[in-house]
N, CA and C of each residue as an Amber inpcrd file, in Angstrom:
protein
   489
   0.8260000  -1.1840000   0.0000000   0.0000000   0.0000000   0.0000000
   0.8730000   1.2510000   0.0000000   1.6410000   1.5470000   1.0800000
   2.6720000   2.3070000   0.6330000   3.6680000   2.6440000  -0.5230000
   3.7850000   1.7950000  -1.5810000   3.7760000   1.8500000  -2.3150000
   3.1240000   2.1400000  -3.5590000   1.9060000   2.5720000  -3.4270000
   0.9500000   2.7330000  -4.2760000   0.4670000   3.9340000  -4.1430000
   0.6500000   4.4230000  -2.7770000   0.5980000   5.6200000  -1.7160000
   1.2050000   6.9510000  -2.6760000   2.5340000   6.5350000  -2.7120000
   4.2400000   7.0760000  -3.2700000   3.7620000   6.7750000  -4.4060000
   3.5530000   6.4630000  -5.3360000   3.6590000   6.3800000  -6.4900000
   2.0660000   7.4080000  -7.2230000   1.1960000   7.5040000  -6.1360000
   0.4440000   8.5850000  -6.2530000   0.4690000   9.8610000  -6.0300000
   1.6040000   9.9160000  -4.8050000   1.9180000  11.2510000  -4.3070000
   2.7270000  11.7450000  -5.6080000   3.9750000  11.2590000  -6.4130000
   4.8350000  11.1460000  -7.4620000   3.8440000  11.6770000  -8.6260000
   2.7340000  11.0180000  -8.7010000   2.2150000  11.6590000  -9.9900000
   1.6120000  13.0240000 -10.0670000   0.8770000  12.8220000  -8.6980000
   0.3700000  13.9220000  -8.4500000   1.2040000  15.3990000  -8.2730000
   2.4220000  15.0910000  -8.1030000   3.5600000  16.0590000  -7.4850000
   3.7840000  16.7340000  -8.9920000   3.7190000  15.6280000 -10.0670000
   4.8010000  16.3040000 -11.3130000   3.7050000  16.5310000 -12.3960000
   2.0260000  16.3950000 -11.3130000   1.1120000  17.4860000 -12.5140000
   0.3050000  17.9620000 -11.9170000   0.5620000  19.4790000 -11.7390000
  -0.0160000  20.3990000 -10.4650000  -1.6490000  20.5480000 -11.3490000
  -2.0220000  20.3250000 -12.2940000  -3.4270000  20.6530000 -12.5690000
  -4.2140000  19.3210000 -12.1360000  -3.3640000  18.0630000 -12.3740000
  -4.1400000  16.9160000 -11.3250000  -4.2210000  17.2650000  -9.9550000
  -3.4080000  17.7280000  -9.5430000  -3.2460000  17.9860000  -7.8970000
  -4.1290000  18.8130000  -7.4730000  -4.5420000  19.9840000  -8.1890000
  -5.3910000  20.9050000  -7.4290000  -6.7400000  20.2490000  -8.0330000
  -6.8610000  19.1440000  -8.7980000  -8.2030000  18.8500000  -9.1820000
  -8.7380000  18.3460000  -8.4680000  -7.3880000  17.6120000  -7.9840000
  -7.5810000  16.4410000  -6.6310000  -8.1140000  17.4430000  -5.4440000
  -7.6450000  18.4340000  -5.5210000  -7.8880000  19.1970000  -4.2470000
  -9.4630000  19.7760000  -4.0070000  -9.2190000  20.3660000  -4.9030000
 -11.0230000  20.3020000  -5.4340000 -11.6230000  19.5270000  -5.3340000
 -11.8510000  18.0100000  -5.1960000 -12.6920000  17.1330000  -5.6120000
 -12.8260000  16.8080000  -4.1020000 -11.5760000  17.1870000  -2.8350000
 -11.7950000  17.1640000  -1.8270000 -12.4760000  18.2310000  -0.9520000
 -11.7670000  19.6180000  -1.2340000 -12.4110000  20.2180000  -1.1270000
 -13.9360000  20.4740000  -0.7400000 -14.8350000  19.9620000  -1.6160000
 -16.0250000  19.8400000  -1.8870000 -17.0080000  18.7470000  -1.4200000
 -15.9970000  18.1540000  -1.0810000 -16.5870000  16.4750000  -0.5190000
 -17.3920000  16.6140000   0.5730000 -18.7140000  15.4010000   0.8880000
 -19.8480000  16.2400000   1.6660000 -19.7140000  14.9710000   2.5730000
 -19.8290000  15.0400000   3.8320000 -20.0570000  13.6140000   4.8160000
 -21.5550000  13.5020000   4.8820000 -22.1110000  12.3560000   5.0320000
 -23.5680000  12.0800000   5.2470000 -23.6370000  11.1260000   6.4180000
 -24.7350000  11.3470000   7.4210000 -24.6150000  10.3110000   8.0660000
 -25.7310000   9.6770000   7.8660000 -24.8580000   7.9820000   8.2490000
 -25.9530000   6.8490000   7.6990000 -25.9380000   6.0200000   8.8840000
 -27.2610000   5.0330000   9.1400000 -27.3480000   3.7160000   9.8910000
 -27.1220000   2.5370000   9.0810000 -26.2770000   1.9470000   9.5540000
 -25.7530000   0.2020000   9.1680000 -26.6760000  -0.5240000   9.5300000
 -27.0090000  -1.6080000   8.8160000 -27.6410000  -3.0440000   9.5170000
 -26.2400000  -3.9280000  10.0930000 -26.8370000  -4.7230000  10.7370000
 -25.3640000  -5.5430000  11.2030000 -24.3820000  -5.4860000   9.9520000
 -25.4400000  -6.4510000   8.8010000 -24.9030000  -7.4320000   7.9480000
 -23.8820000  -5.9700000   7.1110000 -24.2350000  -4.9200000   6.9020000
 -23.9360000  -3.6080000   6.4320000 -22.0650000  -4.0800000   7.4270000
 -22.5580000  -3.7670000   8.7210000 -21.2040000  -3.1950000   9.3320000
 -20.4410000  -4.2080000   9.4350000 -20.4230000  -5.4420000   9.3980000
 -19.8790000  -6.7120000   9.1860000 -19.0060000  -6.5990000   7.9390000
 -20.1610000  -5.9410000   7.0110000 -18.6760000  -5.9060000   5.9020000
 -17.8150000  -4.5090000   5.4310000 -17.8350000  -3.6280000   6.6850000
 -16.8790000  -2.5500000   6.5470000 -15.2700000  -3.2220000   7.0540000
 -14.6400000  -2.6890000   6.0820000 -13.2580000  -2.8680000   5.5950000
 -12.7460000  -2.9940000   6.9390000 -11.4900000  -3.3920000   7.4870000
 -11.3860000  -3.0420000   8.5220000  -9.2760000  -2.2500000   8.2040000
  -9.2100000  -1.9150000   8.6090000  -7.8490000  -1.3080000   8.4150000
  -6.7100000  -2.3570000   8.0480000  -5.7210000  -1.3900000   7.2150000
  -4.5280000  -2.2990000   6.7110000  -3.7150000  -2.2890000   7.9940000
  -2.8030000  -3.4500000   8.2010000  -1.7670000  -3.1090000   9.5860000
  -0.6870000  -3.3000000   9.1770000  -0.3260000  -2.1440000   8.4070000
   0.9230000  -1.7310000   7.4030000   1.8720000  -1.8770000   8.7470000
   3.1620000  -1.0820000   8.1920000   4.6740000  -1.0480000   8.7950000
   4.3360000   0.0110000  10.1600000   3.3790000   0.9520000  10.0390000
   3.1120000   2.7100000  11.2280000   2.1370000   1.8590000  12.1080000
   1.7620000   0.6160000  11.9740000   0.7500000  -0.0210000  12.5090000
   1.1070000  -1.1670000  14.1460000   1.8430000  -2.2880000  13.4460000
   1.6970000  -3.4650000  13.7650000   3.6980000  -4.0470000  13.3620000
   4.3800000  -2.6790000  13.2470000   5.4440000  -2.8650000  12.9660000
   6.1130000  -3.7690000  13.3120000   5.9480000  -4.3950000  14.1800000
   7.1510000  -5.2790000  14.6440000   6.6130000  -6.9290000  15.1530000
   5.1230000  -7.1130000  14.9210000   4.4770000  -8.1290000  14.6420000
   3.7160000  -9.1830000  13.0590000   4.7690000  -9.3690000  12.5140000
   4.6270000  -9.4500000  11.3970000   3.3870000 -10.9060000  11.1370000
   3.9380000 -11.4310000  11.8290000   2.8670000 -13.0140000  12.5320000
   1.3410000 -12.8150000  12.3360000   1.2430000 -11.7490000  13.6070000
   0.1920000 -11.0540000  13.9800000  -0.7690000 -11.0170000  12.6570000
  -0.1330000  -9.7380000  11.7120000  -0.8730000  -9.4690000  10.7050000
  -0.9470000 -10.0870000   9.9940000  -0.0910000 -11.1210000   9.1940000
  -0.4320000 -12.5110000   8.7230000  -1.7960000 -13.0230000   8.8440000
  -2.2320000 -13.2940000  10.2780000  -2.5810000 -14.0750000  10.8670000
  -4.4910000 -13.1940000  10.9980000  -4.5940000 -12.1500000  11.2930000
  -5.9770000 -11.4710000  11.1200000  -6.7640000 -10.5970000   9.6860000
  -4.9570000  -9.8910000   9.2090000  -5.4410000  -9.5250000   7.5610000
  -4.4210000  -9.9240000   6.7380000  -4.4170000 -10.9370000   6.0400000
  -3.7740000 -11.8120000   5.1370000  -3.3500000 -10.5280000   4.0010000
  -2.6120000 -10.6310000   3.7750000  -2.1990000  -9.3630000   2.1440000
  -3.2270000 -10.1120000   1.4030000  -3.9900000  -9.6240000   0.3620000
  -4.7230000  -9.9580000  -0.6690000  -5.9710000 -10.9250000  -0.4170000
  -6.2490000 -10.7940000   0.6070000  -7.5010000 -11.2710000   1.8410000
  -8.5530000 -10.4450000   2.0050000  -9.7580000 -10.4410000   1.9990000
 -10.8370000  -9.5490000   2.3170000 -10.5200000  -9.4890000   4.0480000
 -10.5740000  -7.9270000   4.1340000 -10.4690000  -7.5240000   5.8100000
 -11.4850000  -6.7950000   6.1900000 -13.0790000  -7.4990000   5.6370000
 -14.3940000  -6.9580000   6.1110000 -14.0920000  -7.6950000   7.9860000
 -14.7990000  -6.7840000   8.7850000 -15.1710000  -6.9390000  10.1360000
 -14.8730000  -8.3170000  10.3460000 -16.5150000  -9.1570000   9.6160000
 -16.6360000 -10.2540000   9.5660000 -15.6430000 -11.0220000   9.7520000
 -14.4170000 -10.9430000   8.4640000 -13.6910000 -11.8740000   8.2330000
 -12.7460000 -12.0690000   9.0670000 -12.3610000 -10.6020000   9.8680000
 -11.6110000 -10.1720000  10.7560000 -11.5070000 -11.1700000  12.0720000
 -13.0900000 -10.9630000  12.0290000 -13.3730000 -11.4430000  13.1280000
 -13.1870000 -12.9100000  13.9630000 -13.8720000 -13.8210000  12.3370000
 -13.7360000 -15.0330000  12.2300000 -11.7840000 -15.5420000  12.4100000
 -11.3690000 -14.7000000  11.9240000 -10.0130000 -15.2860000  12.5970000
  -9.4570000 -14.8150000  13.8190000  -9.9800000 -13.5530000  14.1640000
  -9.3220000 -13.5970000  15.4800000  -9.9860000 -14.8830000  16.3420000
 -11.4200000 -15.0220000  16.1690000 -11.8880000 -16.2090000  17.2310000
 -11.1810000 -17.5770000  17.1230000 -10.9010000 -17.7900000  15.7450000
 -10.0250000 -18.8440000  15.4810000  -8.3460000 -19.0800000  16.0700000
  -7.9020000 -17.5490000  15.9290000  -6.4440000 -17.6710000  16.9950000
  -6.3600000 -17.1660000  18.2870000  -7.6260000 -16.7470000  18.4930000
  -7.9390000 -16.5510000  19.8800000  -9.1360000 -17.1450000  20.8810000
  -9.2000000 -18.9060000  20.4920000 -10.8540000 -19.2870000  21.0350000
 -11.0430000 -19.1000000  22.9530000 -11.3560000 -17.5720000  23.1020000
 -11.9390000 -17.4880000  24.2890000 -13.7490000 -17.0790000  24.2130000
 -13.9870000 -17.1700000  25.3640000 -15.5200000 -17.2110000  24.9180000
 -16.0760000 -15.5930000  25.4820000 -15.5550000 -14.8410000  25.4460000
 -16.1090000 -13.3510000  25.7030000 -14.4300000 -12.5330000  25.3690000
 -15.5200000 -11.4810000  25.0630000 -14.4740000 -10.3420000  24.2730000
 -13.7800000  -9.7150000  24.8980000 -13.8100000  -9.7290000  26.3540000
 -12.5510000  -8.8980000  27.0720000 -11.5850000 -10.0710000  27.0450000
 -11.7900000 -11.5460000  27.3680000 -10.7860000 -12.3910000  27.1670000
  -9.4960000 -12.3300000  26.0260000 -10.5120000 -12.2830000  24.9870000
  -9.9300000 -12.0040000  23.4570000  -9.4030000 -11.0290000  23.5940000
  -9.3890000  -9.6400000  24.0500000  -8.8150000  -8.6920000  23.8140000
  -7.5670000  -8.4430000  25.0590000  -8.1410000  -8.9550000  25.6020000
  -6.4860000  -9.1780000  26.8320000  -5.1530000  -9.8340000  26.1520000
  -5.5900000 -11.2560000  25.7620000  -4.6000000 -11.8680000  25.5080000
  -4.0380000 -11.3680000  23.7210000  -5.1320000 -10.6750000  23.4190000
  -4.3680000 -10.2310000  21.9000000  -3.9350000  -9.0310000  21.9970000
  -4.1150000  -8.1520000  23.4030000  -2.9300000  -6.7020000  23.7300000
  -2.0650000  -7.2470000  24.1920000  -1.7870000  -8.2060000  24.7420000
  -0.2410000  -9.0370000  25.1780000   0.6500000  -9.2670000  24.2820000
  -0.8970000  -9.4550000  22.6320000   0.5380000  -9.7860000  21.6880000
   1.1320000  -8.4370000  20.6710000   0.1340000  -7.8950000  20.9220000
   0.2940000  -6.6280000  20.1470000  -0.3530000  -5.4730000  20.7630000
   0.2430000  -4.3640000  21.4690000  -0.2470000  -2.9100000  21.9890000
  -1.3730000  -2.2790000  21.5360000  -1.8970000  -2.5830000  19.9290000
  -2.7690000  -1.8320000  19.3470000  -3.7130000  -1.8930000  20.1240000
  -4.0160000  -3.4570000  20.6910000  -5.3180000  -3.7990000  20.9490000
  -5.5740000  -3.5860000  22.3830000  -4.7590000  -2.6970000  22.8090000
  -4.7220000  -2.5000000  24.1680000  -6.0120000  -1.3300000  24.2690000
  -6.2030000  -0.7150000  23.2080000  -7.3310000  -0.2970000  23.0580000
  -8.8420000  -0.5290000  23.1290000  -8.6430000  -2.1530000  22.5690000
  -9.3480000  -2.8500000  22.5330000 -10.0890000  -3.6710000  23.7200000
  -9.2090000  -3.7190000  24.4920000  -9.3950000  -4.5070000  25.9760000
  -9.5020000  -2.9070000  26.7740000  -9.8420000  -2.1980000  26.5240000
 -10.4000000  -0.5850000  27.7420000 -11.5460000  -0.9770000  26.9860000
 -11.5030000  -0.9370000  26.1110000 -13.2420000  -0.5950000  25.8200000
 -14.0650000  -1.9840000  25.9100000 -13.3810000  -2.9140000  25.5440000
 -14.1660000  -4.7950000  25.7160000 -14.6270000  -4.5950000  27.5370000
 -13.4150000  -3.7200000  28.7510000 -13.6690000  -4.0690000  29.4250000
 -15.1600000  -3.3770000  30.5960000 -15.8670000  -2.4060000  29.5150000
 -16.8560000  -1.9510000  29.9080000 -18.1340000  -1.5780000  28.5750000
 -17.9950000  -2.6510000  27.7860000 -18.3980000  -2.3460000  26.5590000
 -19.8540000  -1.6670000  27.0500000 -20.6600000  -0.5770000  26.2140000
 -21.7670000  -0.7940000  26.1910000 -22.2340000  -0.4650000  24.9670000
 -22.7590000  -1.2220000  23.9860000 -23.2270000  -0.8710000  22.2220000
 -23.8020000   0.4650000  22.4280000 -24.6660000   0.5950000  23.3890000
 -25.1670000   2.1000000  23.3790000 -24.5580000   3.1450000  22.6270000
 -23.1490000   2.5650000  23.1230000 -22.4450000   4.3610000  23.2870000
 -20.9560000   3.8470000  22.0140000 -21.5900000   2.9920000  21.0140000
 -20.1070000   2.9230000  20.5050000 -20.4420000   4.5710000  19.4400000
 -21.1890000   5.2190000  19.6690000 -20.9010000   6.3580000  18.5430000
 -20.6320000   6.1840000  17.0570000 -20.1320000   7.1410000  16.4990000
 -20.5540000   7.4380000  14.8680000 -18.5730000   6.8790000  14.4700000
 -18.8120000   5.9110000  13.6500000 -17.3710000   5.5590000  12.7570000
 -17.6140000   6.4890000  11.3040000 -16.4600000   6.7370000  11.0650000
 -15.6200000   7.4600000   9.8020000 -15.6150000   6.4630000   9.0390000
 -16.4010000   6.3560000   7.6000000 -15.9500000   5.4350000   6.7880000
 -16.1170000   6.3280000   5.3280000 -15.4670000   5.3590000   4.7950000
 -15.2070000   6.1570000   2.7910000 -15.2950000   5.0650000   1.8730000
 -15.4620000   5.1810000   0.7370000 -15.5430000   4.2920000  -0.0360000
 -14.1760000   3.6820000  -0.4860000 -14.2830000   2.3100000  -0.6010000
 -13.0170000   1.7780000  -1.4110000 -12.6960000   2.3850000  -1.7760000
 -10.9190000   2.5390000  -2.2090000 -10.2740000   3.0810000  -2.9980000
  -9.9800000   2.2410000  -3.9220000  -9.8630000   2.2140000  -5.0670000
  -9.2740000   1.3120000  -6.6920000  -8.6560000  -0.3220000  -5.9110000
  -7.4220000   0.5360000  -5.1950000  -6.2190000  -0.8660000  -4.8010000
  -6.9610000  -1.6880000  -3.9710000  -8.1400000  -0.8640000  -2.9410000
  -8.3110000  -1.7530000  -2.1090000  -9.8310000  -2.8880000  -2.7650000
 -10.2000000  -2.4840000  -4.0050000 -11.3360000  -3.6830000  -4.0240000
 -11.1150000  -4.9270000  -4.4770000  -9.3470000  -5.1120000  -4.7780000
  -9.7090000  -6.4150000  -5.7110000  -9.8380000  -7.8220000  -4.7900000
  -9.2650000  -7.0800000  -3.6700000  -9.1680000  -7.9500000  -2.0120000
 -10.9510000  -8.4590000  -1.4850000 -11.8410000  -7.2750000  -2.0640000
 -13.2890000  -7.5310000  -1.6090000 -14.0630000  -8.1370000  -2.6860000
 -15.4190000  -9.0980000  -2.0310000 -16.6070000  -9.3840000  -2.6620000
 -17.1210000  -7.4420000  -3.4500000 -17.6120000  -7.3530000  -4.3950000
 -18.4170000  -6.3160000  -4.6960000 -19.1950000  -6.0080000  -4.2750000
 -20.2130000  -6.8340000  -2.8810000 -20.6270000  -5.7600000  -2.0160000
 -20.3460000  -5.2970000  -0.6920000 -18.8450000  -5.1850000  -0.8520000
 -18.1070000  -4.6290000  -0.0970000 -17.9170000  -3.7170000  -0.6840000
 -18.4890000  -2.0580000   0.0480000 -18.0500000  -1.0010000  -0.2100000
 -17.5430000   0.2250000   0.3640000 -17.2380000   0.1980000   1.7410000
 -16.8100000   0.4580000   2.3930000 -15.7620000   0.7340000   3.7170000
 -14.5770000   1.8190000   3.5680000 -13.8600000   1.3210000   4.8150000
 -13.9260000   1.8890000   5.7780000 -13.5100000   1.4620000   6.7510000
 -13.4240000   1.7010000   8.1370000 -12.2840000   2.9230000   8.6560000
 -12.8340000   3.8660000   8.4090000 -11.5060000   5.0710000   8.5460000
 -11.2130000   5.5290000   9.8790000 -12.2690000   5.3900000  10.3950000
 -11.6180000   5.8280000  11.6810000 -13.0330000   5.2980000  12.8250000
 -12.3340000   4.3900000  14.1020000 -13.4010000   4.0510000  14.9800000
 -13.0050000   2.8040000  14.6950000 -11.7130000   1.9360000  14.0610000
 -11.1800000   0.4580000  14.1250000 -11.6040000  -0.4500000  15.6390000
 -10.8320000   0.1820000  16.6420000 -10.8470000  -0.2740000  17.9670000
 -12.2700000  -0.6060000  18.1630000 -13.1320000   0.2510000  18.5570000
 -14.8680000   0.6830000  18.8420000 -15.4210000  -0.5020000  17.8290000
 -15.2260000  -0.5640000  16.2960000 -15.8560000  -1.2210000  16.2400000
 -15.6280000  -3.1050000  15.4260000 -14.2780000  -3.0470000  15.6450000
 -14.1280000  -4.3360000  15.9570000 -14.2720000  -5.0380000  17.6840000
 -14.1850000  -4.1090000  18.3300000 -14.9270000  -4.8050000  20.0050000
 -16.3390000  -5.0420000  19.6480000 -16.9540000  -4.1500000  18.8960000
 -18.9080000  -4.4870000  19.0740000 -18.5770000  -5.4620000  17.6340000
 -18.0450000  -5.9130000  17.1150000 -17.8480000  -6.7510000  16.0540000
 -17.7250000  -8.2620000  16.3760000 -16.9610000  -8.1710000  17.8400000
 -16.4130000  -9.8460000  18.1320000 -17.8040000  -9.5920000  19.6770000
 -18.4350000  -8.6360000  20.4550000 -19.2670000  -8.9510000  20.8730000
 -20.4600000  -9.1050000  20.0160000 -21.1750000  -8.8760000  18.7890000
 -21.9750000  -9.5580000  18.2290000 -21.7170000 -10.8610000  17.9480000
 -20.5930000 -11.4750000  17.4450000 -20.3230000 -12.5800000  17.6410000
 -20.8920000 -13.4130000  18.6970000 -19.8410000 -12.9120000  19.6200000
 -19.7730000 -13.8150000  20.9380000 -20.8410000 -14.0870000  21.9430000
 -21.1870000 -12.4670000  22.1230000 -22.3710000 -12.5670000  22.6630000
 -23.4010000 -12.6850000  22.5410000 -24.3140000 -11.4990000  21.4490000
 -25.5120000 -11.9830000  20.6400000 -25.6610000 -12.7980000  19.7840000
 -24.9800000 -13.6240000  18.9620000 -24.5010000 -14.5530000  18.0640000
 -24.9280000 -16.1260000  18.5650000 -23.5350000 -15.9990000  20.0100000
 -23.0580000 -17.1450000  20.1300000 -23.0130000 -18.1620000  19.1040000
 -22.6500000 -17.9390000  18.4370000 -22.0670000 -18.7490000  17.1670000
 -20.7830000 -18.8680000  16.5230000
């Protein structure tokens, strides 16, 4: 991804009428807010755990978002329960901030969850690189609110699920 990153910043750098078009096109850009059905938020993207991420657990990310793997919620999910079979989500999130800090985030909020209050996530549409990884009705990523809502992700699972 970083690479694809750089090689956009590069084009964009050496044609300033793309760049400010680009700027414009942001510029102008409108947020809307929407309600998800589960099955909706199940398949929001869930973040890449590039090198600024998960740097020094390479295993780790292997192991929850495969390179060239769909990293909807769902799928997310289904493997953390698989390398982590505990049966409630503060469990899961204890022993997976032991293996990696990110999720230390994850275990504050598992350890008083209440769905009530997970609030409004930041999401955007696929970008080009990232759909060839998704089903087509996957259209959405997860930009900001990862932590928040992969905890209400593995408690639908676990808890309302139980499945």
């Amino acid at each position: 991804m970083k690479k694809l990153l750089l090689e956009d910043a590069n084009r964009l750098y050496a044609s300033p009428s793309e760049y400010e078009t680009i700027r414009h096109k942001i510029n102008v850009a409108t947020c809307k807010t929407f309600t998800l059905s589960e099955v909706d938020f199940n398949k929001l993207v869930f973040m890449e755990a590039n090198d600024s991420v998960w740097a020094n657990n390479q295993g780790l990310v292997d192991t929850l978002t495969p390179e060239g793997k769909s990293r909807s919620l769902k799928d997310v999910v289904d493997r953390i329960v698989r390398a982590y079979p505990y049966e409630s989500p503060i469990k899961i999130f204890k022993h997976l901030s032991k293996d990696e800090p990110w999720f230390d985030g994850c275990f504050i909020i598992s350890a008083r969850f209440d769905p009530r209050l997970l609030g409004e996530l930041l999401v955007r549409p696929l970008a080009g690189y990232e759909k060839p990884a998704h089903s087509p009705e996957i259209k959405f990523y997860l930009e900001d609110g990862n932590h928040r809502a992969l905890v209400y992700a593995v408690f639908l699972r676990l808890v309302l699920h139980q499945d």
